[in-house]
Structure formats: C-alpha cells, structure tokens
Kinemage of the C-alpha trace (Angstrom):
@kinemage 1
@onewidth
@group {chain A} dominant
@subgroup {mainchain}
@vectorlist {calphas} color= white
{ca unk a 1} P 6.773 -30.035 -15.111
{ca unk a 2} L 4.941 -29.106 -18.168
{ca unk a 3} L 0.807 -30.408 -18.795
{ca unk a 4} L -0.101 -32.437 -20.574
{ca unk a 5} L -0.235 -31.948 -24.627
{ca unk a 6} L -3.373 -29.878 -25.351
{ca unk a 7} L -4.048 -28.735 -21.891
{ca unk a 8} L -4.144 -25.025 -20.907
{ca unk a 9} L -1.813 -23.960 -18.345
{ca unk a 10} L -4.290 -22.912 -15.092
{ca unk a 11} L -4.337 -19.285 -15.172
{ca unk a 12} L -2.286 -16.913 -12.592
{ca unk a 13} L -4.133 -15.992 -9.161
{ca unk a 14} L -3.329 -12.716 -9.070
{ca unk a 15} L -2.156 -11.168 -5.409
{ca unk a 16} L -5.102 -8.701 -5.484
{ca unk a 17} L -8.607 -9.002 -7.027
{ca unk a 18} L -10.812 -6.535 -6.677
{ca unk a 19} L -14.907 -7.201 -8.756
{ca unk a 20} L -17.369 -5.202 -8.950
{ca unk a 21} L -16.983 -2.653 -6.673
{ca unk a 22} L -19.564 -0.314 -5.445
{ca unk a 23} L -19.749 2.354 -2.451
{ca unk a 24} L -21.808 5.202 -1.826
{ca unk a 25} L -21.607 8.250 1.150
{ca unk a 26} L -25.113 9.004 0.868
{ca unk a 27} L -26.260 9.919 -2.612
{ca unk a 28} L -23.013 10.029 -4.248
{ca unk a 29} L -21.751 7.003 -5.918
{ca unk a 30} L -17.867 7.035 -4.904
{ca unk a 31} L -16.764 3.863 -6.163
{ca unk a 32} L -19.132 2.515 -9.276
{ca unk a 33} L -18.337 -1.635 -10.477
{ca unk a 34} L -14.461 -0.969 -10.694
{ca unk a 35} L -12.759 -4.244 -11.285
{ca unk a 36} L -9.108 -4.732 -11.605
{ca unk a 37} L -6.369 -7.156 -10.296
{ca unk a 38} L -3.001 -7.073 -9.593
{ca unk a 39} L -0.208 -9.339 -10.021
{ca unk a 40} L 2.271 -10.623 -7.268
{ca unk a 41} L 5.776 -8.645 -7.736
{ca unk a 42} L 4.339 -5.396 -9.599
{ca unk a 43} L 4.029 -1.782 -8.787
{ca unk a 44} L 0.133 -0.666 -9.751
{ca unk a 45} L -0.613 2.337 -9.672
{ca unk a 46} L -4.295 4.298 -9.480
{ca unk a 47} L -4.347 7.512 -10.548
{ca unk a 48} L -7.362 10.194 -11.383
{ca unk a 49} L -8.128 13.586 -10.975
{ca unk a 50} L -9.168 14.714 -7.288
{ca unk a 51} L -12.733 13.482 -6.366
{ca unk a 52} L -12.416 10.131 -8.573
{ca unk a 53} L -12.317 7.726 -5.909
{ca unk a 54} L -8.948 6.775 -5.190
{ca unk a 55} L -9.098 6.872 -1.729
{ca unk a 56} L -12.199 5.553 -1.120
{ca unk a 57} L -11.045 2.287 -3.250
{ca unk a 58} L -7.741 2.622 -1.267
{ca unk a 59} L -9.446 2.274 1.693
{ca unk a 60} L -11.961 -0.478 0.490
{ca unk a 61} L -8.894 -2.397 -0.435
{ca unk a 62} L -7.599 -1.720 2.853
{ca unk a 63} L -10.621 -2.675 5.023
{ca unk a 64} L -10.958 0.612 6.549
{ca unk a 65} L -14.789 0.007 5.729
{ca unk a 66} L -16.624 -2.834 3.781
{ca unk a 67} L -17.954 -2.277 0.393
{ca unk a 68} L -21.813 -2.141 -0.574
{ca unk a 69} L -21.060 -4.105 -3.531
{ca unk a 70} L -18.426 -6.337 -4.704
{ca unk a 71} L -15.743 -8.633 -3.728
{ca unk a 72} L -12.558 -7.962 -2.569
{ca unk a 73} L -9.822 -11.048 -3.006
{ca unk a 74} L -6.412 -11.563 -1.535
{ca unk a 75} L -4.219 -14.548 -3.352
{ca unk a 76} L -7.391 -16.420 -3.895
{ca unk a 77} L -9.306 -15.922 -0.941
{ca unk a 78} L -12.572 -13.651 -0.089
{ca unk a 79} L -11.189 -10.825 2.103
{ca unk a 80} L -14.514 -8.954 1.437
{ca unk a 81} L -15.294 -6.515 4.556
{ca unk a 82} L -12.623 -7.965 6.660
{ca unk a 83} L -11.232 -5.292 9.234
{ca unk a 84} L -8.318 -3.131 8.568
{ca unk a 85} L -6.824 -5.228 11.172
{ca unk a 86} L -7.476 -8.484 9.915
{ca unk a 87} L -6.104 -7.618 6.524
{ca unk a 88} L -2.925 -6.341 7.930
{ca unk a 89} L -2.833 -9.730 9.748
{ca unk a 90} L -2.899 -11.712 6.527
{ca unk a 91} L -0.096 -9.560 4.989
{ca unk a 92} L -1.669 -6.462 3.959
{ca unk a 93} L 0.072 -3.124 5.401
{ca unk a 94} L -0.299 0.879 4.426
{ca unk a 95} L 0.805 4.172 4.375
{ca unk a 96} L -1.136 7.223 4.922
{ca unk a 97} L -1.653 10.503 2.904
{ca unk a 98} L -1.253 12.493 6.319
{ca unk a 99} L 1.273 11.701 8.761
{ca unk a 100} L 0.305 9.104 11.351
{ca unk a 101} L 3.620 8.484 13.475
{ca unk a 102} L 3.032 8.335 17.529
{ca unk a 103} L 3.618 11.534 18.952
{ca unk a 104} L 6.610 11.168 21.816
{ca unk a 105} L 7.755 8.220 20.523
{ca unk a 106} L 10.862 7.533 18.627
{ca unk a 107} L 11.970 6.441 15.331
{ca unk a 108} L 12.370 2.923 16.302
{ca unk a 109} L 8.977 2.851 18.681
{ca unk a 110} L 7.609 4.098 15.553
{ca unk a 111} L 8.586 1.277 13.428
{ca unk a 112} L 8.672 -1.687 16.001
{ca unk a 113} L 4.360 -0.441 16.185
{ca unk a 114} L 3.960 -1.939 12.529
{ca unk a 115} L 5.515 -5.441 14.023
{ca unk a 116} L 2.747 -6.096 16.087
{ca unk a 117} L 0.721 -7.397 13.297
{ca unk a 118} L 2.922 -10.117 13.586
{ca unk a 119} L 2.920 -10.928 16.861
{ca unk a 120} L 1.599 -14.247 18.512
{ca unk a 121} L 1.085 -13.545 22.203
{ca unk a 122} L -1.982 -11.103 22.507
{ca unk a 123} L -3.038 -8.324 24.380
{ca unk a 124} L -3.237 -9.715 27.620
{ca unk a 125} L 0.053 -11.699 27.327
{ca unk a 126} L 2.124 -8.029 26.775
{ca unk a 127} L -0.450 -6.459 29.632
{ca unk a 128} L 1.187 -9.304 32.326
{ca unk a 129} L 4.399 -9.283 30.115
{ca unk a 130} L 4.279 -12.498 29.746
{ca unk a 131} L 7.880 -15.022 28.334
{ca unk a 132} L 5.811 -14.875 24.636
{ca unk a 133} L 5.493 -11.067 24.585
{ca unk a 134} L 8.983 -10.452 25.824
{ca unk a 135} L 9.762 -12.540 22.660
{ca unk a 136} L 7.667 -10.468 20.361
{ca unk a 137} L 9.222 -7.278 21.740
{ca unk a 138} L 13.279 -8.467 21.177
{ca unk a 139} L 12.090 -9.542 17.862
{ca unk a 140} L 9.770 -6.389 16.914
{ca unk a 141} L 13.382 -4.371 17.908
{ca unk a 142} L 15.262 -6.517 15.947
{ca unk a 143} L 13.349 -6.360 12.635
{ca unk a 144} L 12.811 -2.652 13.121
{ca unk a 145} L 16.608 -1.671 13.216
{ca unk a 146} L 17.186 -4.069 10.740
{ca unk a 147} L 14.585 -2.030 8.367
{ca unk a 148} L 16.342 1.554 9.655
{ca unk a 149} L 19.515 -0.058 8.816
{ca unk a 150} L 18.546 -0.976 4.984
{ca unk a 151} L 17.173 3.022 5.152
{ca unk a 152} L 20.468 4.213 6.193
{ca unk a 153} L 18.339 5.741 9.320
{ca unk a 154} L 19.847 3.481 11.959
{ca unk a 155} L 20.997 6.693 13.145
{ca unk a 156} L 18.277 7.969 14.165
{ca unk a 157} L 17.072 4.982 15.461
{ca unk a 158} L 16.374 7.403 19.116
{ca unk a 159} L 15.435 10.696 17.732
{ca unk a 160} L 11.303 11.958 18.020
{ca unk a 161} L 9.914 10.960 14.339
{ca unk a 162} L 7.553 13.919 14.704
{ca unk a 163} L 10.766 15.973 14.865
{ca unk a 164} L 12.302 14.809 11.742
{ca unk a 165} L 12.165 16.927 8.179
{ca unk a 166} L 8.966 15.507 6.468
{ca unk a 167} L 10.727 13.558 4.179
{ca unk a 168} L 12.467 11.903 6.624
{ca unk a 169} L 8.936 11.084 8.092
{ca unk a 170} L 7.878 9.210 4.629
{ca unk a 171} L 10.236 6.779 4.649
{ca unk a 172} L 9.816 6.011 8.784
{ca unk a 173} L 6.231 5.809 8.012
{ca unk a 174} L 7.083 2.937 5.193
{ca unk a 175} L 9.647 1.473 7.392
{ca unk a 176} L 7.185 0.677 9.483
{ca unk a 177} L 4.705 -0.952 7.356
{ca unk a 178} L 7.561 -3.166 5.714
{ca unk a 179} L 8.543 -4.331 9.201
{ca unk a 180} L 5.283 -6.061 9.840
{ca unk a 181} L 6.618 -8.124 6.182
{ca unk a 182} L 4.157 -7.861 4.133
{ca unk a 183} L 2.649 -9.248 0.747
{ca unk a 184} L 1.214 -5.830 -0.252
{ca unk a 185} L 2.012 -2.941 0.575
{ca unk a 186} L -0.420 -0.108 -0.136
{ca unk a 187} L 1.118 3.293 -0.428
{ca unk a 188} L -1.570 6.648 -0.296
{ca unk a 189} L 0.032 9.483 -2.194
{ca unk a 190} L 3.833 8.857 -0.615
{ca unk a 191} L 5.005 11.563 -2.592
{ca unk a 192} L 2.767 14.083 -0.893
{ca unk a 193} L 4.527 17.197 0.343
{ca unk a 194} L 8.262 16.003 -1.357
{ca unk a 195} L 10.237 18.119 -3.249
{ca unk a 196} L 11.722 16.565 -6.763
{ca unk a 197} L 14.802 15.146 -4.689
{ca unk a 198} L 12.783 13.343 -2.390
{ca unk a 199} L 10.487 12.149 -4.977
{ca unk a 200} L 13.103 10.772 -7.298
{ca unk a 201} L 14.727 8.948 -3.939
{ca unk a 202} L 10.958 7.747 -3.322
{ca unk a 203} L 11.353 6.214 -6.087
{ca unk a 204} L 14.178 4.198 -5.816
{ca unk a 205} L 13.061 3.259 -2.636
{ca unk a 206} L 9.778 1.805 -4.032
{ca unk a 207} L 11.531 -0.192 -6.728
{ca unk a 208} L 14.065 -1.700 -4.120
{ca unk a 209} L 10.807 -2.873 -2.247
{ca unk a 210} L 9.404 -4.852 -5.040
{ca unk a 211} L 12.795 -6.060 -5.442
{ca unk a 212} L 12.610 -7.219 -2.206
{ca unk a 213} L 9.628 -9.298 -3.707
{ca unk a 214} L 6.694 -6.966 -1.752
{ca unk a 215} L 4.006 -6.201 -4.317
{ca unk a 216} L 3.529 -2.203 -4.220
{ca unk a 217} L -0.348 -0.555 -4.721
{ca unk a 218} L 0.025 2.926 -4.601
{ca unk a 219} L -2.175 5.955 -5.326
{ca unk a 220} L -0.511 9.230 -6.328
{ca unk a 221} L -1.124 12.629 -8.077
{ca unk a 222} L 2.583 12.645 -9.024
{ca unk a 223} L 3.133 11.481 -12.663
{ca unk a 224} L 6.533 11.607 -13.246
{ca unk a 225} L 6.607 9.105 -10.129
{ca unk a 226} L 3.817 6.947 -11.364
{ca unk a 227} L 4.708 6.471 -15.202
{ca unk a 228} L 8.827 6.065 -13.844
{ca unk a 229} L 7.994 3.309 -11.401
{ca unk a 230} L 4.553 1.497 -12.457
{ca unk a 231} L 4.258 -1.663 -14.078
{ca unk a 232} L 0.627 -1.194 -14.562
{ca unk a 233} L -2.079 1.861 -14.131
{ca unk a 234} L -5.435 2.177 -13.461
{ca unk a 235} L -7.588 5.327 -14.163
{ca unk a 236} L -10.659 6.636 -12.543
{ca unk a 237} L -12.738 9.145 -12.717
{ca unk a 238} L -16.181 10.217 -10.896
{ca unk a 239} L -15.795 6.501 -9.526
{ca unk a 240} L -15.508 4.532 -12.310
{ca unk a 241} L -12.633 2.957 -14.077
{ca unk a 242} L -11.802 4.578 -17.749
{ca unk a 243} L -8.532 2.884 -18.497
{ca unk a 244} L -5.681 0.131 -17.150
{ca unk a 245} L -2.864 -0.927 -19.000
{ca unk a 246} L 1.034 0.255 -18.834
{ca unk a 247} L 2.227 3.682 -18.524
{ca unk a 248} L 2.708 4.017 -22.052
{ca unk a 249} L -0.398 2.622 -22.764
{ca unk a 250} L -2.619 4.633 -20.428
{ca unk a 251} L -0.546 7.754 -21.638
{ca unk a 252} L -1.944 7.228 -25.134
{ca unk a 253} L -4.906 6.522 -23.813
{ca unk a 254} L -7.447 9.322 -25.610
{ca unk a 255} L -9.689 8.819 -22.552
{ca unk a 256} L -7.024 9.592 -19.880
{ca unk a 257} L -5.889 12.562 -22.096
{ca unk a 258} L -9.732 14.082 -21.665
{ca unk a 259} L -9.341 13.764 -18.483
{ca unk a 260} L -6.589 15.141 -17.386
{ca unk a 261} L -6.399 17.588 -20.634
{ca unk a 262} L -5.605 21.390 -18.662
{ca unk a 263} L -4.503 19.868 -15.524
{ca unk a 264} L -1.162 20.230 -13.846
C-alpha cells in the first residue's frame, strides 16, 4: 500500500553499512573514514591498486578485528567489532585469498564445516553426540551435497579437496560458505590464481548466486571480472575512498584513471 499523499517513502536499509571507518597497524593509516553501503541483491565490488586497503576493510567488514573508528551495520543493526564468528552467525560468510580447505578431509567434510554456523546444539552437545547434534550432522550432509550438486561436483563429493586442480578448490571453498546460507557473502580476490576459463566460469557462478538472492561483496584485482559482474564499485587508494558508482561510471572516473594509469 502506497503513503499517504505528500509523504516520502522511508528510505531503503541497505544490507551493509559501513561509516566512517578508520584503522591503523601502527603508524600507517590503512583504512581512513571510508563510508559506503550496499544494497540487498547486488554484486559490489572494491577494487584499488595493491596496498589501498582492501583487505584490511575486507576483514573489518568481516570481524576478523574491530575497527578504531567507525561503525559497521548489518540490515540495520550495529555489528561494530562483533567476532568473525558472530557475524557468520547472523548471516555473514567468506572466502579467502589463500586456500583454507582442511587438510585430509574431503570435498564434502569440507563443505558440511561452513554448516556449522548454523547449527543449534553446541559444542558440548556434538562432544557427547547428543539426538540435536546427530540432527545438525544429517542436515549439514544434506545441504552440503545439495550445494555440490548445483556445482556439478557431486562427484567428487569423496575425493581430498587439497588434491583437486586449484580451480576446482575455488568453487569448494564457495560451496562451503553458501552452505552455511547466507545474506552476504564476501568473496577475497576469488579469481586469484584462475586462468581466463576459470575466471569467465567464476563469473557465472557469482551471478547465479545473487540470483539465488545472496548479496555478493567481493574484492578483486581482476577487471574484466569486476566491471562484467558488478552492480556497483568502490575505489580506494592509500586507505581512502576516491570513487563509487557503476562500472561505467567508475571507468570514466578521471580519478580512478590516475590511479590505475600504467598498471596492468
């Protein structure tokens, strides 16, 4: 139902708000009052050259440590130095720019881990093996195959993920962060270590997750990727944010040129 005549429509809560950031490691300023936000259902994107800040504001986002400044927002509500744990718990799960599956474990171990986010009987209930944790296990299983499945990697649902082609390893590593069913998914340089072929099926992949209505933060040196698959961009450099708009916009941008002006 519409508002009343003359009344403004209440604006959007974005998914993600992120004001007035600041973080230092010692004396350098990493991360200097960036402020953006992101929509639920996009694919945003935050690009710069290396040393900008992108991971650290990954990270930040993430809850892998708390700001020194700033507030970090999740649909509304103050997630500001909130564990990495605790964030994945309300919805928030990653990737990482190295590989980070479980040595001697499978495919499917691998994924059914990023579950566990999800899962309502505790530490000491699976220690005892309690009815509630034998419930979280069938259904951890079940939701992993069912991701593998949508991969076409039901397969290899028993093979060692640390002996799979690297590619391969990318999309076991997002399988298992979209198994825990999240709101946002952050991705940290996917494309890392792809050739084109895998990088234009990376892409395809991350469009069928926001299809899937899972809103997609990524950081990534790879700009045919980025300006093929982003709804929005942000730019930093040296820590501070120089530009945000669309990919076309951010490509005309005269400050993003200067930037990345001589660079592959």
């Amino acid at each position: 139902m519409s508002g009343a005549p003359g009344t403004a429509a209440a604006p959007e809560i974005p998914l993600l708000a992120v004001d007035g950031l600041h973080h230092w490691f010692g004396g350098l300023h990493a991360i200097d009052g960036v402020s953006f936000s992101c929509r639920a259902g996009a694919i945003k994107a935050i690009i710069g050259p290396n040393g900008a800040g992108k991971s650290t504001l990954f990270n930040l986002v993430a809850g892998s440590f708390p700001p020194a400044e700033g507030r970090v927002s999740l649909a509304g509500r103050e997630v500001t130095g909130f564990p990495s744990h605790r964030i994945a718990s309300l919805g928030v799960m990653r990737t990482f720019q190295s590989s980070r599956l479980f040595p001697g474990m499978s495919v499917l171990e691998n994924v059914m881990a990023g579950r566990y986010a999800r899962g309502r009987s505790g530490f000491l209930a699976g220690m005892l093996r309690l009815p509630a944790a034998r419930r979280d296990e069938r259904d951890a299983r079940r939701r992993a195959l069912e991701t593998l499945e949508h991969f076409g990697m039901a397969d290899l649902a028993g093979a060692d993920a640390r002996s799979l082609p690297f590619g391969r390893q990318r999309i076991v590593e997002i399988a298992r962060a979209l198994v825990g069913e999240p709101r946002l998914l952050l991705l940290d340089e996917p494309a890392c270590g792809l050739n084109i072929q895998e990088t234009e099926r990376l892409g395809d992949l991350i469009r069928g997750i926001r299809s899937r209505g899972v809103t997609v933060l990524i950081v990534e040196h790879d700009m045919s990727l980025v300006m093929g698959i982003s709804d929005e961009v942000v730019v930093l450099d040296r820590g501070s944010l120089v530009a945000e708009g669309t990919p076309r916009e951010v490509q005309a941008d005269p400050r993003v040129v200067a930037i990345y002006l001589g660079e592959a």
